[in-house]
KELUM-261701 format. One record per residue (C-alpha): x, y, z; residue in one letter. Coordinates in steps of 0.25 Angstrom, whole numbers. Each point is the difference from the previous one (the first is absolute). Example, Ala and Ser with C-alpha at 12.3 -4.5 7.8 and 13.67 -1.06 7.14 Angstrom:
<nodes>
<xx:49, yy:-18, zz:31, aa:a> .
<xx:6, yy:14, zz:-2, aa:s> .
</nodes>
This chain:
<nodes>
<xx:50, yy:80, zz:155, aa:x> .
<xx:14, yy:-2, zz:6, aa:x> .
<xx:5, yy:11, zz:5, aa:x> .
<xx:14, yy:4, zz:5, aa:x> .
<xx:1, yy:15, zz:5, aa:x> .
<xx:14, yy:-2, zz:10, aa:x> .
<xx:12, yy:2, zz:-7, aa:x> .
<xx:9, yy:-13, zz:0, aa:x> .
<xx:11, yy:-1, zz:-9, aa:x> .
<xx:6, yy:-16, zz:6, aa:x> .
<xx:3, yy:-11, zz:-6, aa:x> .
<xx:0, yy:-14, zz:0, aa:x> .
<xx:-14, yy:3, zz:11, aa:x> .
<xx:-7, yy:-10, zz:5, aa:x> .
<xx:-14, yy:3, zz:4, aa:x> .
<xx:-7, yy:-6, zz:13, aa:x> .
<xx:-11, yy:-8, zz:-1, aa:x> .
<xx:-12, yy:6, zz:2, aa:x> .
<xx:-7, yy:-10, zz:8, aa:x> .
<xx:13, yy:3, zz:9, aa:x> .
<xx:-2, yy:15, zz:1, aa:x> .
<xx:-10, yy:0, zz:11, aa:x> .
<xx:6, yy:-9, zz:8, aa:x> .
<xx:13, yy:5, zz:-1, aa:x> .
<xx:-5, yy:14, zz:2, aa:x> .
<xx:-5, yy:-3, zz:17, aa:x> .
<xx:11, yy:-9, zz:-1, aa:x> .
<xx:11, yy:12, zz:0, aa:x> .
<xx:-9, yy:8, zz:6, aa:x> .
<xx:-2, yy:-8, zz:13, aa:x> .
<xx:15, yy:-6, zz:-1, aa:x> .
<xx:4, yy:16, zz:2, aa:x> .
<xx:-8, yy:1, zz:13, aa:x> .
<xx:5, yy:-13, zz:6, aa:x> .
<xx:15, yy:4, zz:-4, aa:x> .
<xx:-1, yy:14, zz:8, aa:x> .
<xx:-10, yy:-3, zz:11, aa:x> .
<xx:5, yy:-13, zz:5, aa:x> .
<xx:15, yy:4, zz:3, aa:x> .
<xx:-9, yy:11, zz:7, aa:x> .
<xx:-8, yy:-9, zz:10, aa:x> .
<xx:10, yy:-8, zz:3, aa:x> .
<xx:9, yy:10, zz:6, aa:x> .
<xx:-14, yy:7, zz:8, aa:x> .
<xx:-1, yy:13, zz:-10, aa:x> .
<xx:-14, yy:-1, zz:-5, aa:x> .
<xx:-12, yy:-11, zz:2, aa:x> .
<xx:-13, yy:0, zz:-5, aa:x> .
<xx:-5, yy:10, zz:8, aa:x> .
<xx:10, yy:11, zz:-1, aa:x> .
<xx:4, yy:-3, zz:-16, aa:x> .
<xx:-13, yy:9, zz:-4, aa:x> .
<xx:5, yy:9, zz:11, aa:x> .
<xx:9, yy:14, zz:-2, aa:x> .
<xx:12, yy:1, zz:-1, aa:x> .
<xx:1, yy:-15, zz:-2, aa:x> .
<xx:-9, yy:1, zz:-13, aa:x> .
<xx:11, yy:8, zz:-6, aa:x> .
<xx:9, yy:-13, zz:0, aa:x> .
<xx:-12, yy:-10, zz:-4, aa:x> .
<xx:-4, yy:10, zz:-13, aa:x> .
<xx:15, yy:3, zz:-4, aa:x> .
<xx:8, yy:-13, zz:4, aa:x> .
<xx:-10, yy:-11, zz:-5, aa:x> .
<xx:-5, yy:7, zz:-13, aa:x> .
<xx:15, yy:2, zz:-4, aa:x> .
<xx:2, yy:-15, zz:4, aa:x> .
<xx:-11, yy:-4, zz:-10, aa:x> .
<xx:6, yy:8, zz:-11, aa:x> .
<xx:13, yy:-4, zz:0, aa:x> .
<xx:-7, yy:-14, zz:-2, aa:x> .
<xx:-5, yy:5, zz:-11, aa:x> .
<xx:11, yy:6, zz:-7, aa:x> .
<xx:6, yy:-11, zz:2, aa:x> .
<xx:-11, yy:-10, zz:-9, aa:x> .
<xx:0, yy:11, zz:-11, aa:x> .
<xx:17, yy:2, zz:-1, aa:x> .
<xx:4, yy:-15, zz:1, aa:x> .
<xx:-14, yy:-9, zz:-4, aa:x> .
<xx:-6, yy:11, zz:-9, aa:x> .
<xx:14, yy:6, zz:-5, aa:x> .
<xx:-8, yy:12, zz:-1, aa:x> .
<xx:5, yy:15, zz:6, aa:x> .
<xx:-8, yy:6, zz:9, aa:x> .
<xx:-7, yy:9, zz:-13, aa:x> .
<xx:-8, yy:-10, zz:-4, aa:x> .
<xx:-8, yy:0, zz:14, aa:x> .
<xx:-1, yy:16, zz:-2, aa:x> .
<xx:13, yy:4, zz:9, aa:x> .
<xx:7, yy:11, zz:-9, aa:x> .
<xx:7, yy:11, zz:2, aa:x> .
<xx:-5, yy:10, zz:-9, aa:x> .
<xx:-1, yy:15, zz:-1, aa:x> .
<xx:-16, yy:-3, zz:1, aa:x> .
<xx:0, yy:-7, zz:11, aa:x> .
<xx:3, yy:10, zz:11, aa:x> .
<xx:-14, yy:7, zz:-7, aa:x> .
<xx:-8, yy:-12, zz:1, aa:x> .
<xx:4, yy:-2, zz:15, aa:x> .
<xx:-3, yy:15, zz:4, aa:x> .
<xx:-13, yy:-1, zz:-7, aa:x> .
<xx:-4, yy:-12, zz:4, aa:x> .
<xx:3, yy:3, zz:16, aa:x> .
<xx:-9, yy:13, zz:-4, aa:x> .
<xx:-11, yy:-9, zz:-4, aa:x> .
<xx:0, yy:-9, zz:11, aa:x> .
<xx:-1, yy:10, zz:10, aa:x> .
<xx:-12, yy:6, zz:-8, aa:x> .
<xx:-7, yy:-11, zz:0, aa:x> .
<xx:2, yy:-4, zz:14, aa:x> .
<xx:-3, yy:12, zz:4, aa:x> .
<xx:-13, yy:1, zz:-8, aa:x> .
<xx:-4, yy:-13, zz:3, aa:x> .
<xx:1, yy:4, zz:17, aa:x> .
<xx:-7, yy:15, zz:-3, aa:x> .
<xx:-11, yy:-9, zz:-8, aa:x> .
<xx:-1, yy:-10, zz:16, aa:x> .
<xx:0, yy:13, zz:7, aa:x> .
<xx:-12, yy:9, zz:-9, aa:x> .
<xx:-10, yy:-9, zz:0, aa:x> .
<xx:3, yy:-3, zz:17, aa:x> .
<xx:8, yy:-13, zz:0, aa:x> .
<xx:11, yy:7, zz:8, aa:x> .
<xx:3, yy:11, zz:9, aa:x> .
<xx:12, yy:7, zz:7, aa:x> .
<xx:5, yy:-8, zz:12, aa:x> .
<xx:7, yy:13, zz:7, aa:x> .
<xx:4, yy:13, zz:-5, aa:x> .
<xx:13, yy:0, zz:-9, aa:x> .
<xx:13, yy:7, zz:8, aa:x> .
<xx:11, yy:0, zz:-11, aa:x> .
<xx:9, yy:2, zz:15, aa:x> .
<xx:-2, yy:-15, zz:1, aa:x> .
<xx:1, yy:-6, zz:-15, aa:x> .
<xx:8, yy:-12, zz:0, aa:x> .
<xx:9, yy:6, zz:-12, aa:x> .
<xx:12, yy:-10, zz:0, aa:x> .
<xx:-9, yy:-12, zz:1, aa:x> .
<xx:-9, yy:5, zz:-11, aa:x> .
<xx:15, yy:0, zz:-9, aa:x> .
<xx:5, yy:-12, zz:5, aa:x> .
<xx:-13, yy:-5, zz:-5, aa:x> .
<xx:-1, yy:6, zz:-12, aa:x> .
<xx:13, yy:-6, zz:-5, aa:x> .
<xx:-3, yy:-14, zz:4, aa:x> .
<xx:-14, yy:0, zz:-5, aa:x> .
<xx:8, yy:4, zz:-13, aa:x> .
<xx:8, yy:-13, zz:0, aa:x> .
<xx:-12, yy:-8, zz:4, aa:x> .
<xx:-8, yy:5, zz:-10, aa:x> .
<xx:10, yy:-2, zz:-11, aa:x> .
<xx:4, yy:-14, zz:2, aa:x> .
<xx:-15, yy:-3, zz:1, aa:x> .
<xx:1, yy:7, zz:-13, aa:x> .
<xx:11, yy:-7, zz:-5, aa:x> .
<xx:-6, yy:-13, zz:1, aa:x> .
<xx:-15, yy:2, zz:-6, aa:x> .
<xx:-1, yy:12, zz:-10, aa:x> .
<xx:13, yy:-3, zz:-2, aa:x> .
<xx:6, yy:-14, zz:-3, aa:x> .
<xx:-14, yy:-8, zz:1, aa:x> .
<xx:-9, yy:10, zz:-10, aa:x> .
<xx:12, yy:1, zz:-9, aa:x> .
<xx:3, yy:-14, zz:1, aa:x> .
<xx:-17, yy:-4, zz:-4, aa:x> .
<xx:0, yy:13, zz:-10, aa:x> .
<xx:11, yy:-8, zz:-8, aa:x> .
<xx:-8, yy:-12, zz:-2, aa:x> .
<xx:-15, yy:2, zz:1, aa:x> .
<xx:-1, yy:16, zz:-2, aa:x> .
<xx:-1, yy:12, zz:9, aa:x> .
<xx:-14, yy:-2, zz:6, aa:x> .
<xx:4, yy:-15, zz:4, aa:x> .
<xx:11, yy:7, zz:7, aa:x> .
<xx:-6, yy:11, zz:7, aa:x> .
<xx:-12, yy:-10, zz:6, aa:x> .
<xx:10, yy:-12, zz:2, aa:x> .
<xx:8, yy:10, zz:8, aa:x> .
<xx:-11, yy:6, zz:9, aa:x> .
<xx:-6, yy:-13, zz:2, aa:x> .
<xx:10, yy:-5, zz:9, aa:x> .
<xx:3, yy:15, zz:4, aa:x> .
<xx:-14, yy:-2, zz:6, aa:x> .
<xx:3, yy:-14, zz:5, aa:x> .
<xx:11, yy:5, zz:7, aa:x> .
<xx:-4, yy:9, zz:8, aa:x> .
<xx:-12, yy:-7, zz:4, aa:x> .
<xx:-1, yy:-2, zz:16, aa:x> .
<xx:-5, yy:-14, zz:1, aa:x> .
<xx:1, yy:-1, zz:15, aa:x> .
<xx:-11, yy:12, zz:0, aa:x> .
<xx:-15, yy:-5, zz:1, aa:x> .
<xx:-7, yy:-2, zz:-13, aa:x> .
<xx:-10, yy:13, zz:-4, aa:x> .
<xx:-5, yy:2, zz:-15, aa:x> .
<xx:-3, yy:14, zz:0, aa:x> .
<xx:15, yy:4, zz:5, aa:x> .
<xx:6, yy:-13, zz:-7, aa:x> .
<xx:-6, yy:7, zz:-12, aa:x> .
<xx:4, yy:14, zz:2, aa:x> .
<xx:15, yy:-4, zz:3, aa:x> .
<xx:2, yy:-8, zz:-12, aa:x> .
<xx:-6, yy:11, zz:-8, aa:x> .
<xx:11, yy:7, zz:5, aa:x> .
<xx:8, yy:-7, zz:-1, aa:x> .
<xx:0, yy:-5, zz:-15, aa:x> .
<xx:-3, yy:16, zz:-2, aa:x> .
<xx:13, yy:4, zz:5, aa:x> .
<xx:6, yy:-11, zz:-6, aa:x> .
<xx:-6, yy:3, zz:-15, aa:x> .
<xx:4, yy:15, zz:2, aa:x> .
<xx:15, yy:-1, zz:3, aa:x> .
<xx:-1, yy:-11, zz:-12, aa:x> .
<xx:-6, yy:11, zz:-9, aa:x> .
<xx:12, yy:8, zz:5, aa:x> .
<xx:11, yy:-9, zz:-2, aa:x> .
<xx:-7, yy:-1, zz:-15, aa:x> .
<xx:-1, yy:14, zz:-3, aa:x> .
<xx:14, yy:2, zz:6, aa:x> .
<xx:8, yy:-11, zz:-6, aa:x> .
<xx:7, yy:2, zz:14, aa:x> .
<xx:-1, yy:-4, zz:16, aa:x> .
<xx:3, yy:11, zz:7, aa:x> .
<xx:-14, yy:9, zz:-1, aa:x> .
<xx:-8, yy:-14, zz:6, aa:x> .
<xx:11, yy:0, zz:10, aa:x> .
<xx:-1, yy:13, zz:5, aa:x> .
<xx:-15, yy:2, zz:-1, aa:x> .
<xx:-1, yy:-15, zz:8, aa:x> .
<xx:10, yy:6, zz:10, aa:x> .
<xx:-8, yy:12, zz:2, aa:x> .
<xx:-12, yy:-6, zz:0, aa:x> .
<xx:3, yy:-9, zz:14, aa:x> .
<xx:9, yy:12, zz:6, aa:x> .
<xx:-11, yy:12, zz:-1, aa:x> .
<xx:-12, yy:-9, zz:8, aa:x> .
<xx:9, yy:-2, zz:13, aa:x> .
<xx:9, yy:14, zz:0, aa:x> .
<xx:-11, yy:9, zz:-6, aa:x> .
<xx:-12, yy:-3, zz:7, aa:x> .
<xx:3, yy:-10, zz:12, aa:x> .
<xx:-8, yy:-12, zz:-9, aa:x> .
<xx:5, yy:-14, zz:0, aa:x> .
<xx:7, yy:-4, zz:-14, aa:x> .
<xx:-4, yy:-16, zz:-3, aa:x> .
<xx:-4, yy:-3, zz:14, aa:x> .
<xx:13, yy:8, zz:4, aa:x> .
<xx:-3, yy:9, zz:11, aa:x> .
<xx:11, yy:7, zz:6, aa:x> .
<xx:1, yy:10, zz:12, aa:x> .
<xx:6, yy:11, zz:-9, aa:x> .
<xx:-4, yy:15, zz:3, aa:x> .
<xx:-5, yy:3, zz:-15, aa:x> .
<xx:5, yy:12, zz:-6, aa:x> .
<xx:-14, yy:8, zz:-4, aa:x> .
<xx:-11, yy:-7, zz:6, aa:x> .
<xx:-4, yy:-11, zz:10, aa:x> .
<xx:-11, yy:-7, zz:-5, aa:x> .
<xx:-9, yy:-12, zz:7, aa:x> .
<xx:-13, yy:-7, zz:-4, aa:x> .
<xx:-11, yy:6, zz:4, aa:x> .
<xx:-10, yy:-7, zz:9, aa:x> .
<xx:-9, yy:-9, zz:-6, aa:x> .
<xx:5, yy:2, zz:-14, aa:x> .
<xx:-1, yy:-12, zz:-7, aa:x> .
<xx:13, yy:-7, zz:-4, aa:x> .
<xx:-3, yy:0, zz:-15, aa:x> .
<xx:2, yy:15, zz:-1, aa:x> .
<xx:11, yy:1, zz:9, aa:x> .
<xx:7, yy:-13, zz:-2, aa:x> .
<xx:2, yy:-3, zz:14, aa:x> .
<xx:11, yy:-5, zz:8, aa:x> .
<xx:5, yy:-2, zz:-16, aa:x> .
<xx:1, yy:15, zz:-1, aa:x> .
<xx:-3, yy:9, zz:-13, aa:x> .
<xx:1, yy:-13, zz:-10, aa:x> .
<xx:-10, yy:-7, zz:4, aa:x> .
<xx:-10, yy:11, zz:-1, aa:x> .
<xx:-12, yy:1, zz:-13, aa:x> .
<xx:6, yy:12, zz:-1, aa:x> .
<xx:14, yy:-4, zz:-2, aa:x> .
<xx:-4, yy:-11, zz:-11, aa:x> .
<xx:-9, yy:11, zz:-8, aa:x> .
<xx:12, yy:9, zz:1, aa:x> .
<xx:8, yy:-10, zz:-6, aa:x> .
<xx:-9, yy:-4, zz:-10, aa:x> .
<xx:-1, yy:13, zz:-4, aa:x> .
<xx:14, yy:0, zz:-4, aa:x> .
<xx:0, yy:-11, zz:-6, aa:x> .
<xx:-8, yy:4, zz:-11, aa:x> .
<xx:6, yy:12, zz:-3, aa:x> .
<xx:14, yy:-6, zz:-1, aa:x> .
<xx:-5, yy:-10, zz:-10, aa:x> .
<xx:-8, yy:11, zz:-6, aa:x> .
<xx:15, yy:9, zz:-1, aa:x> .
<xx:8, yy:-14, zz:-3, aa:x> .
<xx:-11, yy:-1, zz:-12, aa:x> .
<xx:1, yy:14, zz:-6, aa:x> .
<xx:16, yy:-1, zz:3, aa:x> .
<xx:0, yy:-14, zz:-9, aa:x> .
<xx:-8, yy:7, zz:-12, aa:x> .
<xx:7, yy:12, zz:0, aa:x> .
</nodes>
């Protein structure tokens, strides 16, 4: 069934190809990242060893994403002759209680997630927590550009790519079209080939991508993915000391400092990876999966 749940009100549209979508999507994307990063390196503010470094990561995650959407905005306003609603950007009085809950829930399950690691012995206190040293105004300053990072990547895949499938094959089209290259994105392909945690990350992966689907569904707005994606890569690093996405960042957390514990395997603790590449992680994400499709359900026939 078709399906159109982002208020649009243009006319004279025009739709994008589909078969253009997901190579448009990276295209945007990467353009963004090339826009702000090489003005960057040339003038000797970041290279590749110091752009997934603090406080340089701040400009990488705010300057490059913001780059990328304003590519996008551009495709929807002047090829699409579409407004930025009918990719899920609204203003509406909902939407400042979508974004609180669904920073809530990220946190939650982030948390929950790393508690899950740490009970059955996949992770254990690297020193003694001493509030006196906790890195406050990087944990802000991290907070609000994990916020913009998180969005844009928002923006572009539960936003414009699922709406834009949804239009034309139907929502579940959408919400697997979308996490597919969600997953193929984010696949590190200069990293040694191994099954079992290839596995667990794209379960993940496609997991997380499904359940902020589901959420965008349910919603009929952005902004509660948004915040629960922003909340998600912030809380790993700045609660617990644990890498976000390979991202590790020498960041005194603000409740606990949590490492790997010696000769855990990497499947429960993720690894270098962190807290997302863990089994625990993906059943966590599972979880929710069902019960959002099980909630979007009884919502539909009610």
């Amino acid at each position: 069934m078709i399906t159109t749940f982002f208020s649009d009100k243009a006319e004279n549209s025009r739709k994008t190809w589909f078969w253009a979508i997901p190579i448009l999507l990276p295209f945007f994307l990467i353009g963004g990242q090339i826009m702000a990063l090489l003005p960057a390196r040339w003038a000797n503010l970041l290279n590749a060893e110091t752009v997934e470094t603090y406080p340089t990561i701040l400009y990488f995650l705010v300057a490059s994403f913001a780059a990328g959407f304003v590519l996008l905005t551009l495709w929807v306003r002047y090829f699409e002759r579409r407004n930025l609603a009918s990719i899920g950007i609204a203003f509406v009085p909902e939407a400042k209680g979508h974004f609180s809950k669904g920073y809530v829930y990220g946190l939650a399950m982030a948390a929950i997630s790393v508690l899950g690691v740490w009970a059955v012995g996949g992770y254990r206190m690297e020193s003694p927590q001493d509030f006196a040293q906790v890195s406050y105004i990087p944990i802000v300053l991290l907070c609000f550009s994990f916020i913009v990072q998180s969005s844009v990547e928002e923006f572009f895949f539960r936003g414009w790519m699922l709406s834009r499938l949804a239009e034309r094959f139907g929502i579940w089209t959408g919400i697997l079209g979308n996490g597919a290259l969600f997953t193929l994105m984010h696949v590190d392909f200069e990293a040694a080939f191994e099954p079992l945690p290839f596995a667990i990350f794209a379960t993940m992966t496609m997991t997380f991508s499904i359940f902020t689907s589901l959420l965008v569904v349910r919603q009929k707005t952005i902004w509660g993915a948004a915040a629960w994606h922003a909340a998600w890569n912030w809380s790993f690093i700045t609660w617990f000391g644990l890498p976000t996405t390979g991202i590790a960042l020498d960041v005194k957390p603000l409740w606990v400092d949590l490492m790997m514990r010696e000769g855990a395997p990497e499947w429960l603790t993720g690894g270098s990876d962190g807290p997302e590449n863990s089994i625990i992680t993906s059943a966590v994400l599972i979880a929710c999966c069902v019960l959002a499709a099980w909630g979007a359900g009884r919502k539909k026939t009610a």
